[in-house]
N, C-alpha and C positions, 0 to 999 in steps of 0.2 A: 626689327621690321625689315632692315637691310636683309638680310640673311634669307627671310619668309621669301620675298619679292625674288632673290637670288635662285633660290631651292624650285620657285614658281616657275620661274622662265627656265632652270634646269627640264623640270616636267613638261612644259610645251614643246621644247626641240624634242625631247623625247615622245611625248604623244605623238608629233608629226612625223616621227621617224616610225612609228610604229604603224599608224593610218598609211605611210606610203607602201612601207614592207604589207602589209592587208594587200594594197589595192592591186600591189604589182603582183599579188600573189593565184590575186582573178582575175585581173584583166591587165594587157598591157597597155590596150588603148584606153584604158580610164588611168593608167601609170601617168600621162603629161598631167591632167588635171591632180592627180595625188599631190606629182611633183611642183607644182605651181601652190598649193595649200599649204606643205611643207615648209615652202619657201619662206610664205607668207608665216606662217609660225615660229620661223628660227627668228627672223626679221623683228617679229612685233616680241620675242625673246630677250634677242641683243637689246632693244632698246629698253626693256624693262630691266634685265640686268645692267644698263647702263645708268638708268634711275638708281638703284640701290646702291650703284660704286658710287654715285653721286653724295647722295646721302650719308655714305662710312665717311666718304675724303671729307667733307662739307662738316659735319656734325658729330666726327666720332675723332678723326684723325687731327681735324687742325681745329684748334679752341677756337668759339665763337668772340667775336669782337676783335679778332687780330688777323683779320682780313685789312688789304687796304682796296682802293679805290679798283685798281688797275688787277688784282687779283682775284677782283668781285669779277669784273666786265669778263677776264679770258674763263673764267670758272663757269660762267652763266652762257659765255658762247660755247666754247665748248659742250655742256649740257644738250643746249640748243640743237648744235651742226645735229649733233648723236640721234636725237630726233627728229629731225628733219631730211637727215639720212634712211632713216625708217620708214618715214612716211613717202620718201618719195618709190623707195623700194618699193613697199606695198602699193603703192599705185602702179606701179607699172608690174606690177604681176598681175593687177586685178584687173588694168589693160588684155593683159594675154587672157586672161581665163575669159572675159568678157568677149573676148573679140575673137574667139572663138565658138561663142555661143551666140550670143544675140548682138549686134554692135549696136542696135538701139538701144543698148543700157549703157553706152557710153558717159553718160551725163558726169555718174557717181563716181570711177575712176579718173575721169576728166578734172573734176572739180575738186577730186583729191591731190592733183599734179599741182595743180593752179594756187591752193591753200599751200602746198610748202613751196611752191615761188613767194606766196608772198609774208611766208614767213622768213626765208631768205633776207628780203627785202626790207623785212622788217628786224630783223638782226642786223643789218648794216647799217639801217639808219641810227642803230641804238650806239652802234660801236660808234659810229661816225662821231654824234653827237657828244657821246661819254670819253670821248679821246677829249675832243674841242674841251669837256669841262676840267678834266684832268690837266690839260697846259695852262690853260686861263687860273686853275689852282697854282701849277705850278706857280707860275709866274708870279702870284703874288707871295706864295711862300716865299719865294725867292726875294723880292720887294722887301718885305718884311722883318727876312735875315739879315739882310742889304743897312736896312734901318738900325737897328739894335746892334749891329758892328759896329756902325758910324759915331751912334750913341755912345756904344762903350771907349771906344776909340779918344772921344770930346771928354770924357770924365774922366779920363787918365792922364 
């Protein structure tokens, strides 16, 4: 399925490569708006090719269940940034193309900027909170080693 998704986003960069070479080919003043869709397709590309490296590293490369706590959180932000990197890109393309046409359609790019802030914001708080549970682990691991030294320590 990695590979499909892979082979996929390979054809979109290349559709958009091919739609721009058309456009610049009749007009050059419809070449900015090409190049602004192109953008947008290499964009929404990477981040699909970015799903499927996902999915090889995740479910193909590292055995399931021999994740720990701390390698789950950077794997899932990471995943995350990669799409939220996308999405802000396409909004702000969809800015220009928009804001060259009609700016009363601002709404939908707007609210597309606004959604990955608060996905942003919402990956920090996850980090934030997933660190805190990960020392609060530690720590009693640590307690517990602590204990069972002591233990062995008195029965010797």
């Amino acid at each position: 399925m990695s590979a499909i998704l892979m082979l996929l986003a390979l054809a979109l960069v290349a559709y958009g490569a091919l739609e721009l070479i058309a456009e610049l080919k009749t007009s050059w003043h419809e070449g900015g708006n090409a190049l602004l869709t192109a953008i947008g397709y290499v964009v929404i590309a990477i981040a699909v090719f970015d799903v499927a490296k996902y999915f090889v590293e995740e479910e193909v490369i590292r055995r399931p269940g021999t994740l720990t706590a701390s390698e789950a959180r950077r794997s899932l932000a990471k995943f995350i940034s990669t799409i939220v990197i996308a999405v802000f890109i396409e909004g702000l393309v969809i800015v220009f193309q928009v804001s060259k046409q009609d700016v009363a359609q601002m709404l939908y790019p707007t609210a597309l900027l606004v959604t990955a802030v608060l996905i942003v914001l919402g990956l920090g708080v996850y980090q934030r909170l997933n660190v805190e549970v990960e020392r609060e682990s530690d720590r009693k691991d640590e307690a517990e080693q602590s204990k069972s030294s002591d233990e062995r320590r008195r029965a010797d």
